[in-house]
Backbone as a ProteinNet text record, in pm:
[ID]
protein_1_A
[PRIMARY]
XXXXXXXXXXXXXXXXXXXXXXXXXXXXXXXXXXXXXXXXXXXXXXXXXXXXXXXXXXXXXXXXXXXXXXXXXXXXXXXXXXXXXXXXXXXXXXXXXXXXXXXXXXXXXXXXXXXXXXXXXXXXXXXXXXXXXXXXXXXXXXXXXXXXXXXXXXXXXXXXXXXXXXXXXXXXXXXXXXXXXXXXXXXXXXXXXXXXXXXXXXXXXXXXXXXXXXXXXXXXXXXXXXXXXXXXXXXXXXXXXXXXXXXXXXXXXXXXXX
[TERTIARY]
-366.9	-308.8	-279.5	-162.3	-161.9	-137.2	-219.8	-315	-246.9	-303.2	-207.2	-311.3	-471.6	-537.4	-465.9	-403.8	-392.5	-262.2	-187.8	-37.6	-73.1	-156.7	-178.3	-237.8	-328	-391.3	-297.6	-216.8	-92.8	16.1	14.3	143.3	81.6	-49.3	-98.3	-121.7	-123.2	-122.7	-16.1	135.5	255.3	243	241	312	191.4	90.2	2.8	32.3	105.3	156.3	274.5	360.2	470	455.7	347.1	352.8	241.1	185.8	172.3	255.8	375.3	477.9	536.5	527.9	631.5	555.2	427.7	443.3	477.1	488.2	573.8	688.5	740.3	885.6	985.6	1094.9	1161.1	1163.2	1126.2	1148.7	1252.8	1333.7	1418.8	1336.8	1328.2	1296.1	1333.4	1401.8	1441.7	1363.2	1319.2	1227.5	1116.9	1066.1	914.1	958.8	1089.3	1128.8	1166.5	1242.6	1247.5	1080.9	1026.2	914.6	801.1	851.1	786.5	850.7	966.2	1053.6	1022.8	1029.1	983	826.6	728.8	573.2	566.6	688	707.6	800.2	863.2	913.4	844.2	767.7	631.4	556.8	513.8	424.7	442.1	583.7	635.9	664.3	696	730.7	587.9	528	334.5	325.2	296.8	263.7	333.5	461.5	474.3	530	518.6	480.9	346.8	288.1	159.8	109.6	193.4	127.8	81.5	165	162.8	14	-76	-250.8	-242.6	-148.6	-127	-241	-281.4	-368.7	-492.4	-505.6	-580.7	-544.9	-672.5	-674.2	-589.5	-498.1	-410.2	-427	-483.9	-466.7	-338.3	-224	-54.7	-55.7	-154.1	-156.6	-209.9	-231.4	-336.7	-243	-255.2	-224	-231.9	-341.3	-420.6	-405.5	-372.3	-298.1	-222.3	-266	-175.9	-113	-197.3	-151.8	-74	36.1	134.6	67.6	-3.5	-78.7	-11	4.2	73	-7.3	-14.2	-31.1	48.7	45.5	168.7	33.8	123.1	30	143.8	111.9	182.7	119.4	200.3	197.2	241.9	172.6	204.4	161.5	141.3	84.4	-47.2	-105.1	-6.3	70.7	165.4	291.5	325.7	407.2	429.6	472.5	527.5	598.4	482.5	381.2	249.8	235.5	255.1	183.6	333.5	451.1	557.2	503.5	428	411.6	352.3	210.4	48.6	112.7	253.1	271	280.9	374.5	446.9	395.6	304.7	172.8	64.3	71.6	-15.5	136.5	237.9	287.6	340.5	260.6	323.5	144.3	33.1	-75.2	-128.2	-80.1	-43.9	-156.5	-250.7	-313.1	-251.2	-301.3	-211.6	-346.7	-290.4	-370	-287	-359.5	-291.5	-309.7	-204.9	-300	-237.2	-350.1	-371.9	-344.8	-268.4	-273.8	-347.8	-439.4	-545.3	-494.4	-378.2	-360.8	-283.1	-246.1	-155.3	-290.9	-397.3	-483.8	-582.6	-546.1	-574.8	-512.7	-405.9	-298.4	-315.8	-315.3	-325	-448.6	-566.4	-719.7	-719.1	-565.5	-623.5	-541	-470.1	-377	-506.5	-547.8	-673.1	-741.3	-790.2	-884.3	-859.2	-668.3	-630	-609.7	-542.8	-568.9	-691.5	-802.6	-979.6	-985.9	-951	-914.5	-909.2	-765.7	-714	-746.3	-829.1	-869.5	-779.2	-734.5	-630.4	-760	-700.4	-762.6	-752.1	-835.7	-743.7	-764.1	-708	-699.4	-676.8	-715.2	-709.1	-566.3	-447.8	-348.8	-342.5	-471.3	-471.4	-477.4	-424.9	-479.1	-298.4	-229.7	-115	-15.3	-27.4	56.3	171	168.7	238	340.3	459.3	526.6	488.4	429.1	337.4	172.7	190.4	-6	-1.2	95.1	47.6	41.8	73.3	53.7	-84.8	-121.2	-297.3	-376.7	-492	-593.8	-676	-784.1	-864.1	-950.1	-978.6	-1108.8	-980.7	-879.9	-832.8	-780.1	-735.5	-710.9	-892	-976.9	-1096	-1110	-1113.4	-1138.8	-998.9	-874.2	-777	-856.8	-886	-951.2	-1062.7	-1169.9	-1312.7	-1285.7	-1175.7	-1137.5	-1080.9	-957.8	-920.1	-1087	-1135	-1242.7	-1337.7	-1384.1	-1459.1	-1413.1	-1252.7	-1182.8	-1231.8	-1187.1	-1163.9	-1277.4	-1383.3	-1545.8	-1604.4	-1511.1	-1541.2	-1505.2	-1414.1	-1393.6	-1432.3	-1411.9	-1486.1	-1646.6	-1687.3	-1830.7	-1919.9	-1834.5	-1846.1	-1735.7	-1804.5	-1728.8	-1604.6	-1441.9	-1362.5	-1350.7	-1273	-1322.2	-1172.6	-1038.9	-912.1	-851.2	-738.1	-697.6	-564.3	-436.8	-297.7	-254	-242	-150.8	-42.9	-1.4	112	195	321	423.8	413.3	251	216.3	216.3	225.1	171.6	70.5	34.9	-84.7	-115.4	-205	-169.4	-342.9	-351.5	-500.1	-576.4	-545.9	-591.8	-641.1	-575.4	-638.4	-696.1	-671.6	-791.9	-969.7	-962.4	-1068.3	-1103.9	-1021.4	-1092.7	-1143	-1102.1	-1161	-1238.3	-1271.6	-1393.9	-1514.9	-1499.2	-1595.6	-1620	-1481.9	-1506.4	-1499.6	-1497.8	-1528.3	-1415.9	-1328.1	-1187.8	-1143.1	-1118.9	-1035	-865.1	-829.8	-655	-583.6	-546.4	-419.1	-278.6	-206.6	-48.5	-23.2	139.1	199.2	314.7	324.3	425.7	580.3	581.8	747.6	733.2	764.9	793.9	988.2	953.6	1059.4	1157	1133.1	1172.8	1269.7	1185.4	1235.2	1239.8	1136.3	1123.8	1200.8	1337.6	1475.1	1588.8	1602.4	1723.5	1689.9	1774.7	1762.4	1841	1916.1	1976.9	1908.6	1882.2	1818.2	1792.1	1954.2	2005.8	1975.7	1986	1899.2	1744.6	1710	1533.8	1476.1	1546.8	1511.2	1540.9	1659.5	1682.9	1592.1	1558	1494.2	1374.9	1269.7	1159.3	1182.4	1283.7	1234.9	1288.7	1346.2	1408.1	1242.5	1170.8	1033.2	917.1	904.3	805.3	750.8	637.7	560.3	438.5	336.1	235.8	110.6	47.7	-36.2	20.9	136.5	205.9	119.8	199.3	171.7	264.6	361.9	399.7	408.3	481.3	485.8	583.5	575	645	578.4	644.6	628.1	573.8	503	508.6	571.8	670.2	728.6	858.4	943.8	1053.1	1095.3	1206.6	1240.1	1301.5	1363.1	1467	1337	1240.7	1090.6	1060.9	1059.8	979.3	1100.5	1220.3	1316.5	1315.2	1297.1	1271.2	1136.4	1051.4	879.2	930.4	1040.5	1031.6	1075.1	1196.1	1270.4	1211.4	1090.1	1056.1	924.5	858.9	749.9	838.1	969.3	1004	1001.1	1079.1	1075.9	945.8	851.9	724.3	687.8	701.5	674.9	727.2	853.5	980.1	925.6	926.7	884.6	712.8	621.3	513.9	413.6	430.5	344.5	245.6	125.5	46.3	21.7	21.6	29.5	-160.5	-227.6	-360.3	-401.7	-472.8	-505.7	-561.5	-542.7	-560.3	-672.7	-803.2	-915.4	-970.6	-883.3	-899.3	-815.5	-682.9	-583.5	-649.2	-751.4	-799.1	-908.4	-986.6	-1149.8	-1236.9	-1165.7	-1220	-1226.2	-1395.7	-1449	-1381.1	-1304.1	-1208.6	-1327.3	-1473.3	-1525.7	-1675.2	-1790.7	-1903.9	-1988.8	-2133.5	-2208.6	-2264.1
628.1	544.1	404.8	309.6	231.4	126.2	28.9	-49	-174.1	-343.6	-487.8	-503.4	-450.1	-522.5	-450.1	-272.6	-240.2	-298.7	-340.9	-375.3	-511.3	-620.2	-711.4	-723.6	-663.5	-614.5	-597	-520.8	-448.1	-580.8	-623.7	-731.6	-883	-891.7	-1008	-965.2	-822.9	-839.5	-798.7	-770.8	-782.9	-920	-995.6	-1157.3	-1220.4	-1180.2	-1242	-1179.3	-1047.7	-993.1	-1075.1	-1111.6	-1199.8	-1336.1	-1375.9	-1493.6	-1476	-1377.8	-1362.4	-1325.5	-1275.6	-1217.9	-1345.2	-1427.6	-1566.8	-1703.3	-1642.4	-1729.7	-1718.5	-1563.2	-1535.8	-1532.9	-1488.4	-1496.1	-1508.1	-1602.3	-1651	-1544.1	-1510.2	-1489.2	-1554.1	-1496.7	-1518.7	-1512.1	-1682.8	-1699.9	-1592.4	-1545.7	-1424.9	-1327.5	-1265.1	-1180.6	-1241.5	-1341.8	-1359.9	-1374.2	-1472.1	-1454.8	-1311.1	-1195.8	-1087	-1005	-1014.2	-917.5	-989.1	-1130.5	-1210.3	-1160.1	-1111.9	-1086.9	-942.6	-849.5	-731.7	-715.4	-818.4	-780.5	-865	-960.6	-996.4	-933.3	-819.8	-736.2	-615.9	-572.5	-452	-515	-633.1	-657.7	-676.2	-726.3	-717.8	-583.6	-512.6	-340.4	-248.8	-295	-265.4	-326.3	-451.4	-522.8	-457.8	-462.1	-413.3	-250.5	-200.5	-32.5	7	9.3	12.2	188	275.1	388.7	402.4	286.1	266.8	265.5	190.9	169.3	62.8	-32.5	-127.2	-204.2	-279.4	-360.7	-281.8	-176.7	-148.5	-14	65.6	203.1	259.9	301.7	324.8	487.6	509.1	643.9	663.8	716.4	729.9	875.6	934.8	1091.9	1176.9	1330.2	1400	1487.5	1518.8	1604.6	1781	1791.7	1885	1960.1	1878	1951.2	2035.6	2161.2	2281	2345	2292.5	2347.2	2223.8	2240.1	2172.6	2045.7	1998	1834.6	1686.5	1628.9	1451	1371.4	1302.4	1130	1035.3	978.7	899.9	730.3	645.4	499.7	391.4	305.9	269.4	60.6	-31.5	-140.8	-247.5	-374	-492.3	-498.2	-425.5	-452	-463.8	-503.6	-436.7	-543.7	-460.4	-515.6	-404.8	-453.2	-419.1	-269.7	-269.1	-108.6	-33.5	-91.5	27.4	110.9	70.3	133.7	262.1	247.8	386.5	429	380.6	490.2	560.5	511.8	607.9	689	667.9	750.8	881.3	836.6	962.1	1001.9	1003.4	1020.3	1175	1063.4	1167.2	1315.5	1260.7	1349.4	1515.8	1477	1583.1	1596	1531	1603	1510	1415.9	1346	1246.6	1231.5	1121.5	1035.7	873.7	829.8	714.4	599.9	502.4	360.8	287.9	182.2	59.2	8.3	-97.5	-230.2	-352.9	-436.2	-566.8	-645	-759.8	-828.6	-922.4	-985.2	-1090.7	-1159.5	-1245.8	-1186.6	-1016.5	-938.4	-906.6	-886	-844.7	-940.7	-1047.4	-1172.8	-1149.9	-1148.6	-1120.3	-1022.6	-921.5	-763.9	-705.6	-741.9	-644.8	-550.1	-536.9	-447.6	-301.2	-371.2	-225.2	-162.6	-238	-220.6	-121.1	-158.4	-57.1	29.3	64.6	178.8	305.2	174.7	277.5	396.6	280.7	357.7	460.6	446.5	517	657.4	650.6	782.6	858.7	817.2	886.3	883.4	734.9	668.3	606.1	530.5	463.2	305.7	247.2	96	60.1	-5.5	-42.8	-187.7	-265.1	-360.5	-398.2	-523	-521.7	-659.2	-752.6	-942	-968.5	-1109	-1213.7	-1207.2	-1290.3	-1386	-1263.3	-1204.4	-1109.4	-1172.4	-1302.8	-1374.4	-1333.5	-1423	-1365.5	-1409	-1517.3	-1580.6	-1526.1	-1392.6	-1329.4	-1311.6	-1285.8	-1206.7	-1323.3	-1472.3	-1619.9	-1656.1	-1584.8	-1617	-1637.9	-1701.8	-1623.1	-1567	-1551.7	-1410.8	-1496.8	-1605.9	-1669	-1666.3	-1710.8	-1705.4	-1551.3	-1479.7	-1334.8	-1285.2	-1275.7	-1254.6	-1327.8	-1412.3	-1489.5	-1427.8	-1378.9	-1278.2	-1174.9	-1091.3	-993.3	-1000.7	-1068.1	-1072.4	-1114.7	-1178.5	-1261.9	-1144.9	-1072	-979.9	-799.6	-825	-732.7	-751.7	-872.6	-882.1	-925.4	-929.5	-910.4	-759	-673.9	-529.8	-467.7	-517.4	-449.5	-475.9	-593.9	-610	-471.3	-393.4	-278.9	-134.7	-151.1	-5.7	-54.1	-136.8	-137.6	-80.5	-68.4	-24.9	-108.9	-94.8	-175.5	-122.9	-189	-141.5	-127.2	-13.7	59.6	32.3	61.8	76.8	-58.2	-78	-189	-178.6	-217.8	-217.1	-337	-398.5	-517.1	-523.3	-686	-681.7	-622.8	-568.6	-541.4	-462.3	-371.2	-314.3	-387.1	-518.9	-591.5	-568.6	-562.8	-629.9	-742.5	-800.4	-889.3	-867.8	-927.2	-932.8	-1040.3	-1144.4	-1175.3	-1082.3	-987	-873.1	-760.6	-760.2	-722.1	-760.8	-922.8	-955.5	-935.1	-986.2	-1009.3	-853.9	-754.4	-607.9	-568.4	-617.9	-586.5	-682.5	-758.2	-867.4	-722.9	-719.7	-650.2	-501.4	-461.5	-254.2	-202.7	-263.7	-225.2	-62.2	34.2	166.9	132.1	108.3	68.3	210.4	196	274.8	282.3	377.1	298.6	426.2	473.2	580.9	622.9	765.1	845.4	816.1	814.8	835	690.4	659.7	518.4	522	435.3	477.8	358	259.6	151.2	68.7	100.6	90.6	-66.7	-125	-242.7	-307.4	-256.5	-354.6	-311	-177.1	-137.4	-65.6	-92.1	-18.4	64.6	137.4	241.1	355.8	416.4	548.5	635.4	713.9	794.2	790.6	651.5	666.9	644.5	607.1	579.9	743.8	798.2	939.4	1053.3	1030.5	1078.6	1059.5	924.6	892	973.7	925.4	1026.4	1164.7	1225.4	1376	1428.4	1392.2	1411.7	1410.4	1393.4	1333	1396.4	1480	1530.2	1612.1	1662.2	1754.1	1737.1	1846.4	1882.3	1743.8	1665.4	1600.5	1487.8	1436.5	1312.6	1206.6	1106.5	975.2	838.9	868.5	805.6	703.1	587.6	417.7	393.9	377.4	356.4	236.1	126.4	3.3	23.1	-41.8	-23.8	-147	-225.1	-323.4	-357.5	-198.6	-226.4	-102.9	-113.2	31.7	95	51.9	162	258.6	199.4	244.1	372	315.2	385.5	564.4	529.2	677.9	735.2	688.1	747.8	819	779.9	858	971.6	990.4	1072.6	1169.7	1180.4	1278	1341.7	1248.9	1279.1	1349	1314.6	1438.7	1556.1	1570.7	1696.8	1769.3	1687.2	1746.9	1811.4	1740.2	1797.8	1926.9	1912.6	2028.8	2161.5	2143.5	2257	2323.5	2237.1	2273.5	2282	2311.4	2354	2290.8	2169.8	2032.3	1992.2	1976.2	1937.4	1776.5	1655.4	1510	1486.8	1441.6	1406.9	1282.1	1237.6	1128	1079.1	944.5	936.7	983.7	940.9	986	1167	1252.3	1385.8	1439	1336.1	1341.4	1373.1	1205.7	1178.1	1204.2	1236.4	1322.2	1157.1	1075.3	967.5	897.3	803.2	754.2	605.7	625.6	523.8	373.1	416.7	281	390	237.5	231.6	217.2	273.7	226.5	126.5
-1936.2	-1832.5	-1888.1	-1869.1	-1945.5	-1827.2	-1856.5	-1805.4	-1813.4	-1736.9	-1735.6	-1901.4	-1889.3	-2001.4	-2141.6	-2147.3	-2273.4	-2317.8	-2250.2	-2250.5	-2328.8	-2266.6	-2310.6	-2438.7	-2474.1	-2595.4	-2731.3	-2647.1	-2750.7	-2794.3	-2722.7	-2712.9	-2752.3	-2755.3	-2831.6	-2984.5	-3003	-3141	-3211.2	-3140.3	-3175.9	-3215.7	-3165.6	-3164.2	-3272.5	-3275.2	-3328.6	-3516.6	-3515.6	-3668.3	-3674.5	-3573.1	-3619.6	-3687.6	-3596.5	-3697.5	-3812.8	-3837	-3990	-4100.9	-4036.2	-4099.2	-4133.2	-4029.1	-4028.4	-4132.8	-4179.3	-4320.7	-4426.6	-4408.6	-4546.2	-4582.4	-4444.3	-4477.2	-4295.2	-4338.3	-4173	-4073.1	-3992	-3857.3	-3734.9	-3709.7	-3623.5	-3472.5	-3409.7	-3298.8	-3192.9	-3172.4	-3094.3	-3101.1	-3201.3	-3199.8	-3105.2	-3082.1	-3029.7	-2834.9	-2869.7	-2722.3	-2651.2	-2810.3	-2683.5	-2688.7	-2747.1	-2701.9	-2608.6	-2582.1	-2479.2	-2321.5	-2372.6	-2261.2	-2197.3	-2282.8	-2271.7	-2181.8	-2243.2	-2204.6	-2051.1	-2005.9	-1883.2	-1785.7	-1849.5	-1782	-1751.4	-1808.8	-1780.3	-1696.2	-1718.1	-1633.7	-1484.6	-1464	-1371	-1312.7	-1327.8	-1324.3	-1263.6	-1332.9	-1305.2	-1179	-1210.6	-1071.1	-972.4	-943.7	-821.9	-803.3	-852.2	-849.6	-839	-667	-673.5	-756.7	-747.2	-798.6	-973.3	-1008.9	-1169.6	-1215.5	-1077	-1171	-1220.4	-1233.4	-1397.4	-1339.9	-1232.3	-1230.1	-1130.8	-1032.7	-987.3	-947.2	-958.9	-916.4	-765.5	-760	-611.8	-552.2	-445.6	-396.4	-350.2	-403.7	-348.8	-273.8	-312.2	-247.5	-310.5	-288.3	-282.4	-382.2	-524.2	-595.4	-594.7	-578.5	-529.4	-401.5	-302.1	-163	-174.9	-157.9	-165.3	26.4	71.7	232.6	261.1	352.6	438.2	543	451.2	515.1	425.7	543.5	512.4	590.4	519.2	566.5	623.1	792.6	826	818.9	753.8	711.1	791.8	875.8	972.5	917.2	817.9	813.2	896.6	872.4	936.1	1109.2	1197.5	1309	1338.4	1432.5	1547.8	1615.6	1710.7	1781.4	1864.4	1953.1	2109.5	2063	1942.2	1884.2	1822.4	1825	1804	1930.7	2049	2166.3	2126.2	2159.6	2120.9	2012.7	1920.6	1782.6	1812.9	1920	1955.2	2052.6	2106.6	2220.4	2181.5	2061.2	1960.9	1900.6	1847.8	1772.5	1861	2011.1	2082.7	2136.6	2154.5	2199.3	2071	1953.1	1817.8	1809.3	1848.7	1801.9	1659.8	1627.5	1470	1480.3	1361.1	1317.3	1240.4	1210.5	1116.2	1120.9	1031	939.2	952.3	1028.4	1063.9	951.4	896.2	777.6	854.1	887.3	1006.3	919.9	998.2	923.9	1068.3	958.8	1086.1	1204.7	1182.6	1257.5	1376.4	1339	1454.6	1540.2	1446.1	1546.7	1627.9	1585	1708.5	1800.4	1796.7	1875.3	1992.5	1961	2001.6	2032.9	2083.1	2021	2103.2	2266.6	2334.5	2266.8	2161.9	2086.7	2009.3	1944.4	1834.4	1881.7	1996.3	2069.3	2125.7	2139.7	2180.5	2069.2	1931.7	1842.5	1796.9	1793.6	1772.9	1854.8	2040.6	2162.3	2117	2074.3	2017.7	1906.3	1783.2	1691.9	1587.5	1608.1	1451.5	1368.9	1228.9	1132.1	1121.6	1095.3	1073.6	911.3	863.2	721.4	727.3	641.2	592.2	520.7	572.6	524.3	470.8	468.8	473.3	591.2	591.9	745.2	742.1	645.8	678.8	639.4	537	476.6	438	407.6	321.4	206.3	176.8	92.5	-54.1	-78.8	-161.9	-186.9	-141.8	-140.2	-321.3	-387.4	-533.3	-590.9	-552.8	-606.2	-612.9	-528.8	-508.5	-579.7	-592.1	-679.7	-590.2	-690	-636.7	-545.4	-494.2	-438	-301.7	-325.1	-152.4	-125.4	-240.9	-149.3	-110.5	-172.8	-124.4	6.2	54.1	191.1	263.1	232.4	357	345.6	274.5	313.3	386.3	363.8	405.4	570.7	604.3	718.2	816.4	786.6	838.6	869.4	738	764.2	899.5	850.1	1034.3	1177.6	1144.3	1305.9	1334.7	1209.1	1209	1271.5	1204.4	1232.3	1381.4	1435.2	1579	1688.1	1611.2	1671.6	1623.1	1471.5	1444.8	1390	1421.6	1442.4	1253	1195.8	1077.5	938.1	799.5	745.6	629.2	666.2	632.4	481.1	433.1	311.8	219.3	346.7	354.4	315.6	204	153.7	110.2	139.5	110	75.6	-38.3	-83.2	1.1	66.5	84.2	23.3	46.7	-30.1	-91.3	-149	-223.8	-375.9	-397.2	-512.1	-540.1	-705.3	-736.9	-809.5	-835.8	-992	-1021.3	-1085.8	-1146.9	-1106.6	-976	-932.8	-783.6	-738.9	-657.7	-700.1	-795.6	-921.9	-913.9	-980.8	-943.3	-777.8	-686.6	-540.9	-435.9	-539.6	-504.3	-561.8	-687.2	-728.3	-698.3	-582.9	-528.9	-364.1	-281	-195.5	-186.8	-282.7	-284	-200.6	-184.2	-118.1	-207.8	-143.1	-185.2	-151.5	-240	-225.2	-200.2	-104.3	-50.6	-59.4	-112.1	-150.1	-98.1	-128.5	-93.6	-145.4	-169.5	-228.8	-198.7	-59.4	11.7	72.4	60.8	101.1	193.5	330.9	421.5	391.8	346.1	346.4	474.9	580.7	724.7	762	608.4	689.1	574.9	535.7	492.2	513.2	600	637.3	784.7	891.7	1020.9	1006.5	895.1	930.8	936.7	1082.1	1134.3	1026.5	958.3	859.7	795.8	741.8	543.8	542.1	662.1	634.6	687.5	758.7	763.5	648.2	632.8	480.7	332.1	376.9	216.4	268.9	375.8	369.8	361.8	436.4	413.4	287.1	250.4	56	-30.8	30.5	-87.9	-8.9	138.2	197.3	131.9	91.3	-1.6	45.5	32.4	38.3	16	37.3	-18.7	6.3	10.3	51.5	162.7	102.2	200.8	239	373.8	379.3	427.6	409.6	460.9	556.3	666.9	790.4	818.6	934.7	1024.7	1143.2	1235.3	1356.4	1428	1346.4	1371.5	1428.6	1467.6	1504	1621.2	1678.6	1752.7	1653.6	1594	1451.5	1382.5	1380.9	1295.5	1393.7	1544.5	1674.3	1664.5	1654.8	1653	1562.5	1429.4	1298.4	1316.4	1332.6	1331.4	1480.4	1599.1	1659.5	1566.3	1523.7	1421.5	1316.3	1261.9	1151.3	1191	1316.7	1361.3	1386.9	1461	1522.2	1366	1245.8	1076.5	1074.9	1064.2	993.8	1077.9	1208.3	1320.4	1302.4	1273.2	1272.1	1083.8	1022.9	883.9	854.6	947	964	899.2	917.4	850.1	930.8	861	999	945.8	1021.8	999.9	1019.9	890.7	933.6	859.7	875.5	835.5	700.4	654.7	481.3	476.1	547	539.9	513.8	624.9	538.5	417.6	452.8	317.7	188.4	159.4	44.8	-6.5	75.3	61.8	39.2	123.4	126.6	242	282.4	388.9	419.3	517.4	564.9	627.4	688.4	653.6	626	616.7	592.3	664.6	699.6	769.7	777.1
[MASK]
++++++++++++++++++++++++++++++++++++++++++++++++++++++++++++++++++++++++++++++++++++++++++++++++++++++++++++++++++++++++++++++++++++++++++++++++++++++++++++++++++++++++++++++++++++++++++++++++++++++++++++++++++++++++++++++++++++++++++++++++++++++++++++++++++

């Protein structure tokens, strides 16, 4: 698996043979700028491809799933378009995994508790969910998480396990601040990308082009374009004999702690 530390490893002792090379004989500045260029373009590539691993271990889905089971993972709420998701949700029989940003759930605690209600998940998504979160370091993403965790625990009474980078970034400053809080990072296979295009068509299209066995996909509960897409895409899984359950039996992993 190749890693932000082996990359770095590798690429400090590229540059570090160049300029041994470069007392013996000229080196063309270009060389150091492009393989400077190169090891800031991987790193970039890593960082935000959460399934890559480059900076932290990511559950994207269940390899191993051989029976007709998915994961529906529902970001950024809650909001007034969570209550149509749980509707739709209850009306197909469907579990799903809510990943919470904390200041929605100031907002919202009587959604919160409708979600728990029904026998959904909550996950940990930050406080601000900021577009500046991978700027961070690790002492203030540790305090969004820890902050959003005990809104969370006010309702599942237990402590959250479930962790989604904004955006699905990482850097190695959420690196360090998960190995302070024992966070299990959650990412996902099919990604709907609902939350940069409202077109119905292609956000339904892109998911069911990528539905498979063990999957996990990323939907909003942030919009109505989001709310008609998850109807269509339960009647999909229904008609094609999918049963929708939650990351927790997805992953053979405990969504919180006692």
């Amino acid at each position: 698996m190749i890693t932000h530390k082996n990359i770095s490893i590798f690429f400090i002792f590229l540059l570090l043979l160049l300029v041994l090379l470069n007392l013996y004989t000229a080196i063309n500045w270009l060389w150091f700028f492009g393989l400077i260029l190169i090891w800031l373009g991987i790193n970039a590539f890593g960082s935000a491809r959460i399934s890559s691993n480059y900076h932290v271990k990511a559950f994207c889905h269940n390899p191993s799933e051989t029976e007709k089971k998915i994961a529906l993972t529902f970001d950024d709420g809650p909001t007034v378009f969570t209550l149509e998701v749980l509707w739709l949700l209850k009306k197909y029989n469907a579990k799903a995994t809510f990943f919470c940003i904390g200041k929605n759930v100031e907002a919202h605690p009587e959604i919160i508790e409708k979600i728990i209600f029904e026998g959904h998940l909550l996950g940990n998504h930050s406080y601000n969910h900021s577009k500046f979160f991978d700027f961070y370091t690790a002492k203030k993403i540790t305090k969004e998480i820890q902050k959003t965790d005990k809104l969370l625990e006010k309702f599942t009474l237990k402590k959250i396990n479930f962790f989604r980078p904004p955006y699905g970034v990482t850097t190695p400053s959420v690196r360090r601040a998960l190995q302070l809080t024992g966070h299990n990072v959650i990412g996902w296979n099919i990604r709907s990308m609902d939350g940069g295009t409202k077109n119905q068509n292609l956000i339904l299209n892109r998911i069911i082009k990528r539905v498979s066995p063990g999957g996990i996909v990323l939907l909003h509960d942030t919009g109505s374009h989001s709310v008609l897409v998850l109807e269509q895409f339960l009647q999909f899984l229904k008609h094609n004999n999918y049963k929708v359950v939650s990351v927790e039996e997805l992953l053979k992993l405990k969504a919180y702690e006692d």
